[in-house]
C-alpha positions as CSV (number, residue, x, y, z in Angstrom):
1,X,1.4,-18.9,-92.5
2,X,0.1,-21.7,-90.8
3,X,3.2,-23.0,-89.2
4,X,3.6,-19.7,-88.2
5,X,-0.1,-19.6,-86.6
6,X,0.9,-22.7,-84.9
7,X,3.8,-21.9,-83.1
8,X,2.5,-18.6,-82.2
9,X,-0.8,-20.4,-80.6
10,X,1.7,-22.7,-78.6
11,X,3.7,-19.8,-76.9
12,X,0.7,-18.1,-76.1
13,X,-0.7,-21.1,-74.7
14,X,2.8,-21.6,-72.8
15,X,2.5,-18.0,-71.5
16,X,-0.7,-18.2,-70.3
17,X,0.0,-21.6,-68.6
18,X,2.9,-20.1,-66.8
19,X,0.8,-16.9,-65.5
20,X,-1.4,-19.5,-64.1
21,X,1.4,-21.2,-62.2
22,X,2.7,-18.1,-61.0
23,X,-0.9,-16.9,-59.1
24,X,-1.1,-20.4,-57.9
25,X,2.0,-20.2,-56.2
26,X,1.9,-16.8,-54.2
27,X,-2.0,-18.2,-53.4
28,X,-0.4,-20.8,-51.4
29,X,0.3,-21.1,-47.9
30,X,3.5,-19.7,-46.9
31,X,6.2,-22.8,-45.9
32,X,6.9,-22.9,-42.4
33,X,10.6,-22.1,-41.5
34,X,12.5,-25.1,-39.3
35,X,13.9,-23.4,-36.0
36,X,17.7,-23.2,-36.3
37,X,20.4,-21.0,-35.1
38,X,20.3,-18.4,-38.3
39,X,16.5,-18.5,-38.4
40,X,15.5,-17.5,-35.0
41,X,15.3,-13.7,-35.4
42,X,12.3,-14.3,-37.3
43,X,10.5,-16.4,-35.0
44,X,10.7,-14.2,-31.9
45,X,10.1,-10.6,-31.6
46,X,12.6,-8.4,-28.8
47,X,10.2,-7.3,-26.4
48,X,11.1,-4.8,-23.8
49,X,10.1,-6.4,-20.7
50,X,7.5,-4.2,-18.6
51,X,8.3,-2.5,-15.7
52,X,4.8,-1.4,-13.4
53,X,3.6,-1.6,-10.3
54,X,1.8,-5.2,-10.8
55,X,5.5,-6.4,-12.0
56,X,7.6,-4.8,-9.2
57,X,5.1,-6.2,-6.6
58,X,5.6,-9.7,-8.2
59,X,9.3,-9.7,-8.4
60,X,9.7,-8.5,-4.7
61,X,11.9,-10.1,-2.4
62,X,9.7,-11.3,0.5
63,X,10.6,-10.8,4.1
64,X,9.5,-13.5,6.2
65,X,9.1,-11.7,9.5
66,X,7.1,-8.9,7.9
67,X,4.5,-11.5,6.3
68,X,4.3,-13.3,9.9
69,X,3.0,-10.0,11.7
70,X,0.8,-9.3,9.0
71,X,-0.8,-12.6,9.1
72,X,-1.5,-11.8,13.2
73,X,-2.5,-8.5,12.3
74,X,-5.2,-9.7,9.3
75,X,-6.5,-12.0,12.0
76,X,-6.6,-9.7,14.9
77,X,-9.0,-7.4,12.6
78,X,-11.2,-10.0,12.0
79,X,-11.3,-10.6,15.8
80,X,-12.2,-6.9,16.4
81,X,-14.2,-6.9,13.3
82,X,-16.2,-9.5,15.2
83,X,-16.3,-8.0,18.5
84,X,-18.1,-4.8,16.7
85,X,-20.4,-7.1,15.3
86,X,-21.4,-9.0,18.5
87,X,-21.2,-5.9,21.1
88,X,-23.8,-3.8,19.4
89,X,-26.3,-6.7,19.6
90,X,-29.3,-5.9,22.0
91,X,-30.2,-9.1,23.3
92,X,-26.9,-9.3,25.1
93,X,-23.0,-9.7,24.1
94,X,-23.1,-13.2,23.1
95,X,-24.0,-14.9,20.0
96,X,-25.2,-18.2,18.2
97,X,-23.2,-20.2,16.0
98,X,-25.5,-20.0,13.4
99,X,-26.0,-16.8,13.4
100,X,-22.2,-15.9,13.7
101,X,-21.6,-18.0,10.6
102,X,-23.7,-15.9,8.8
103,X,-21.8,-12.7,10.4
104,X,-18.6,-13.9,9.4
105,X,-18.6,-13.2,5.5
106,X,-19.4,-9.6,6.9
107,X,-16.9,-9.6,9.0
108,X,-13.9,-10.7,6.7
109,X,-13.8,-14.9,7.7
110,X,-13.7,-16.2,4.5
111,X,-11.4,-18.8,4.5
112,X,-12.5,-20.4,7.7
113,X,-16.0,-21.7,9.3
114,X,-16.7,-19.6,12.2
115,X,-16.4,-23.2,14.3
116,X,-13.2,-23.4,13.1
117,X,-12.4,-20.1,13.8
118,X,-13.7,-19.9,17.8
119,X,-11.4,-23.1,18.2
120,X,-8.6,-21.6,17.0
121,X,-8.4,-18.6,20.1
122,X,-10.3,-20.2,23.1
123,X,-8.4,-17.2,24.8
124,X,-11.1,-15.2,22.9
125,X,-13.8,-16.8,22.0
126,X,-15.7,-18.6,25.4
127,X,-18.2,-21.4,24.0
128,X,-21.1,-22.5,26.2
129,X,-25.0,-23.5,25.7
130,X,-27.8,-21.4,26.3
131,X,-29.4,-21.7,29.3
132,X,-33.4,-21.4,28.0
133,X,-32.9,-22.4,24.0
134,X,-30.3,-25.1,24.7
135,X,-28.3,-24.0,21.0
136,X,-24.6,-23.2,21.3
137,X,-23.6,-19.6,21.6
138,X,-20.7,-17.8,21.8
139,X,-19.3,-14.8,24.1
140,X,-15.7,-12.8,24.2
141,X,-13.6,-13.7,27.6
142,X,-13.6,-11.3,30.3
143,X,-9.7,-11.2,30.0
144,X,-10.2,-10.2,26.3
145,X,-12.9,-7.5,27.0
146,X,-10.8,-5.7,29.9
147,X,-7.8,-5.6,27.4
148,X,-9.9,-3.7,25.3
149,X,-11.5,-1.5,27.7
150,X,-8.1,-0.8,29.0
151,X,-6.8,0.2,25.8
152,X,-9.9,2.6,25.3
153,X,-8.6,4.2,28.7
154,X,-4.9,5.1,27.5
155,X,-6.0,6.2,24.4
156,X,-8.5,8.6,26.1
157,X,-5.5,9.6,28.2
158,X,-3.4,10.7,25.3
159,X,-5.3,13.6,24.4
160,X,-1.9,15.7,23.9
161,X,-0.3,13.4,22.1
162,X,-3.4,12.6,19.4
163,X,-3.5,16.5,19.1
164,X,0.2,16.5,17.9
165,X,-0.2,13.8,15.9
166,X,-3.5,14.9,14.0
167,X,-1.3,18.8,13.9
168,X,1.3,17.0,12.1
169,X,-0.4,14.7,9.4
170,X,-2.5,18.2,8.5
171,X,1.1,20.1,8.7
172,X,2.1,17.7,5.9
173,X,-0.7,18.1,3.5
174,X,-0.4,20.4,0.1
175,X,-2.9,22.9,1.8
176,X,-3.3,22.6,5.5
177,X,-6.4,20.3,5.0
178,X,-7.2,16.6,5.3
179,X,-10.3,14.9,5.4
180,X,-11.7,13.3,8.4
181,X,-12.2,9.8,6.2
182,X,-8.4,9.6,5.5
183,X,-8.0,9.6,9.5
184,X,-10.6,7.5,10.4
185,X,-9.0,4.4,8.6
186,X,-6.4,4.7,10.9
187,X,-7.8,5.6,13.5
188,X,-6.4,2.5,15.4
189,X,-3.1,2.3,14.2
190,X,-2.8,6.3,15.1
191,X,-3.7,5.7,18.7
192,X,-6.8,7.7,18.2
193,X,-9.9,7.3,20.2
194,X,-13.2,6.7,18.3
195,X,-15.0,10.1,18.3
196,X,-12.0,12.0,17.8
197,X,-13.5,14.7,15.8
198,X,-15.8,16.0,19.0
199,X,-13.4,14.8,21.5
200,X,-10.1,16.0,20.1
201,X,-10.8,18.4,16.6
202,X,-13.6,20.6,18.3
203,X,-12.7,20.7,21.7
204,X,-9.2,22.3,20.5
205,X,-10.6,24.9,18.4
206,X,-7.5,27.3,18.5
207,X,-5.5,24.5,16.6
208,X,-8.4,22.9,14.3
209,X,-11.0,24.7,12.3
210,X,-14.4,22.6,10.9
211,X,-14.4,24.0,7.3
212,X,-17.0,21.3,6.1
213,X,-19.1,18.4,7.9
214,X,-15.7,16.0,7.1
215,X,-12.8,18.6,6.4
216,X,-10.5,19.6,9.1
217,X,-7.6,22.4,8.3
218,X,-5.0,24.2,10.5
219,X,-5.9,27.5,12.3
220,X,-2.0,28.8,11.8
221,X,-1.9,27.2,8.6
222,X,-0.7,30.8,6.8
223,X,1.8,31.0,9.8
224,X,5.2,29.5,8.8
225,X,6.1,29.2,12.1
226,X,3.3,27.0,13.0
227,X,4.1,24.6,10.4
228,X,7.6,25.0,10.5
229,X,8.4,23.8,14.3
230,X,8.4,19.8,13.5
231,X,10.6,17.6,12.2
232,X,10.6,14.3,11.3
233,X,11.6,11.4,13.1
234,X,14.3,10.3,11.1
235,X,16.1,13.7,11.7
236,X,16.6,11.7,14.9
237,X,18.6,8.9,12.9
238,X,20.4,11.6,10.5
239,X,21.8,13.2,14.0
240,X,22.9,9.6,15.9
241,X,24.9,9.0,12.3
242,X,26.2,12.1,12.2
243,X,27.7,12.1,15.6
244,X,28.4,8.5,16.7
245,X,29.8,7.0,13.4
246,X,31.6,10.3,12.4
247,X,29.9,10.8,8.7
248,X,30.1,13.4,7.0
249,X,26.9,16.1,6.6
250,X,27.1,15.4,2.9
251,X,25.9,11.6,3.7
252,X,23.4,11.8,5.9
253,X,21.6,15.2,5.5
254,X,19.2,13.5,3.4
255,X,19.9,9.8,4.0
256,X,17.2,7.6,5.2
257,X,18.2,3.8,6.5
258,X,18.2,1.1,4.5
259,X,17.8,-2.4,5.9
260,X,17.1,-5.1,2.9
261,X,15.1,-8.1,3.6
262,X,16.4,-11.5,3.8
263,X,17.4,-12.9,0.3
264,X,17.7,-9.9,-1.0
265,X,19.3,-9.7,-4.7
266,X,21.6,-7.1,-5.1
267,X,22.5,-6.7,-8.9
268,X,25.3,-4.6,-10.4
269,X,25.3,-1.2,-9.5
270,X,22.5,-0.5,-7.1
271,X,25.0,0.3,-5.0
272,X,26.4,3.0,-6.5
273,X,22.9,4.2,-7.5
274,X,21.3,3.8,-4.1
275,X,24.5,5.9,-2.8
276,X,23.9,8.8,-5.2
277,X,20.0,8.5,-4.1
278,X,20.6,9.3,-0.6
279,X,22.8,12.2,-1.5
280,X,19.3,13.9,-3.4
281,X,17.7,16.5,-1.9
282,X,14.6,17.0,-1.3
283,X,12.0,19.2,0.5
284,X,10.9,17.2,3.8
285,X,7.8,16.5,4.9
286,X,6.8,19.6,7.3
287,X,8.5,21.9,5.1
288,X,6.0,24.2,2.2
289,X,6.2,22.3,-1.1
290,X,8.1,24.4,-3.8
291,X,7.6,24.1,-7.1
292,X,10.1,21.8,-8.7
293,X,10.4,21.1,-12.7
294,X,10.2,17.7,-13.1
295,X,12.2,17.6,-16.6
296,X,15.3,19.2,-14.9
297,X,18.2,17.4,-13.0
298,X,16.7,15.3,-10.7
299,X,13.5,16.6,-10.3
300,X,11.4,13.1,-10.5
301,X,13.7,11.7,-8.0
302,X,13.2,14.7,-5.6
303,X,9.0,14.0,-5.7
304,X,9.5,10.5,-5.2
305,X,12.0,11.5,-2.4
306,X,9.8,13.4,-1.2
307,X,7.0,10.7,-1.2
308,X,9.2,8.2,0.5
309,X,9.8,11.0,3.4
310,X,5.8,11.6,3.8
311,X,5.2,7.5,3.7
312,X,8.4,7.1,6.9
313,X,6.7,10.0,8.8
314,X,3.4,8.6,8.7
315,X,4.6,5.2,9.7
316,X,6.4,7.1,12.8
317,X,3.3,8.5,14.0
318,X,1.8,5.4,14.1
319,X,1.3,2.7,17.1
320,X,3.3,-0.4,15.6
321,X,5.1,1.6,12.9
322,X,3.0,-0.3,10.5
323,X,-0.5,0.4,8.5
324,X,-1.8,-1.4,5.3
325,X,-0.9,0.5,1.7
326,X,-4.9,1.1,1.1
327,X,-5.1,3.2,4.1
328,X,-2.2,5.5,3.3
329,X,-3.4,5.7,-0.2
330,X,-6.6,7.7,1.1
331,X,-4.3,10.9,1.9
């Protein structure tokens, strides 16, 4: 019996031993795997790469041209930015240096001095020292100033035109209504005169109708003839293709042009997919939205048709075709 006590004691003592051995083991650390051609599923994770607007806007192909006349657009709003600035001062339309560097945070200058700045357009800006406090000053050229005041005079002068354009940007809204805050940021680039709601909304009160302090809706706006009797500018296009280059209507009846920008990438198959988009109809801008279910054939690509028609009409309607994307987004 004691042998037998003995070698019982020993494989307990073995057993416990290797239950010991086998917690110490999965307590460890797990071993690092060496990279290597049939271990590499384990170290990366498939992804699917995103696809928003931040992206897109990224991976956009750049046209040079465009980004030059934006850069002499930025800066000729911080030159009118300034001129606002300077010509509601009382003590005359000129102003220190000092004070105009302060001013120019205000007025957009951020990532030049305003010295720097009046160098840069002497056609603009006129330098010269005060007579009595003997600091330098500043003052807009007369050439400038009657450029201004002469584009103040068309614009009063277009007073049918502005009303069209005003008729048509309400006859493309969901309900006949816009509000006057969406049109006042682009004012300018519509060709519209400052106080265009007393000088163009309420003197033409058989076309407009005040329905708040800042809303503005269309008189005839139940009338489908009133809304009807437009159509957009690229109807224009859709008509030269149609007659001069002999397409067919199934081409160009809802075909918009297409001109890519310099080094654009053209992949596999947009072509073929960018053929079939111009073929999509769509309800055009100055025509009454329908409902349209989005989950059936095509329904997502006939609102974003839709969208880009709005966008190209508003564009039209401006001065130089062009207008920043903040601006549109207020409609």
């Amino acid at each position: 019996m004691g042998r037998a006590g003995l070698v019982l004691g020993q494989r307990e003592n073995r057993a416990k031993l290797g239950y010991e051995n086998h917690i110490q083991i999965h307590q460890q650390t797990p071993v690092s795997i060496s990279p290597g051609p049939f271990t590499s599923i384990l170290q990366t994770r498939f992804r699917k790469p995103a696809d928003t607007a931040q992206t897109r806007l990224e991976t956009r192909t750049r046209d040079p041209k465009l980004d030059l006349i934006a850069f002499h657009h930025r800066r000729l709003a911080l030159v009118l930015s300034l001129y606002n600035l300077v010509s509601t001062k009382k003590r005359g339309p000129f102003v220190s240096l000092q004070l105009l560097s302060r001013w120019a945070p205000h007025a957009g200058v951020d990532t030049l001095t305003a010295g720097e700045f009046l160098r840069k357009y002497p056609h603009v800006f006129e330098v010269f020292t005060h007579p009595v406090r003997k600091n330098s000053c500043c003052k807009f050229t007369s050439n400038f100033v009657k450029l201004l005041e002469l584009e103040d005079e068309i614009v009063c002068n277009m007073e049918d035109v502005n009303v069209i354009k005003i008729r048509k940007i309400l006859s493309m809204s969901v309900n006949g209504r816009v509000h006057l805050h969406a049109i006042r940021l682009m004012r300018r680039e519509l060709g519209l005169p400052e106080n265009f709601r007393d000088l163009i909304i309420r003197k033409h009160n058989e076309i407009f109708r005040m329905i708040d302090w800042e809303i503005v809706e269309l008189v005839d706006w139940n009338d489908n003839e009133g809304t009807l009797s437009y159509l957009a500018e690229v109807e224009k296009w859709r008509e030269r293709e149609y007659k001069d280059k002999w397409l067919s209507e199934f081409e160009v009846k809802y075909a918009f042009p297409i001109n890519f920008p310099t080094g654009f990438k053209i992949v596999a198959g947009f072509k073929e997919k960018l053929r079939n988009w111009q073929r999509v109809s769509y309800v055009k801008p100055y025509e009454r939205a329908r409902k349209v279910r989005v989950h059936s054939c095509g329904g997502v690509e006939r609102y974003e048709k839709r969208a880009v028609g709005i966008i190209h009409e508003f564009l039209c309607l401006t001065v130089e075709k062009m207008v920043e994307a903040r601006e549109i987004g207020a409609f």
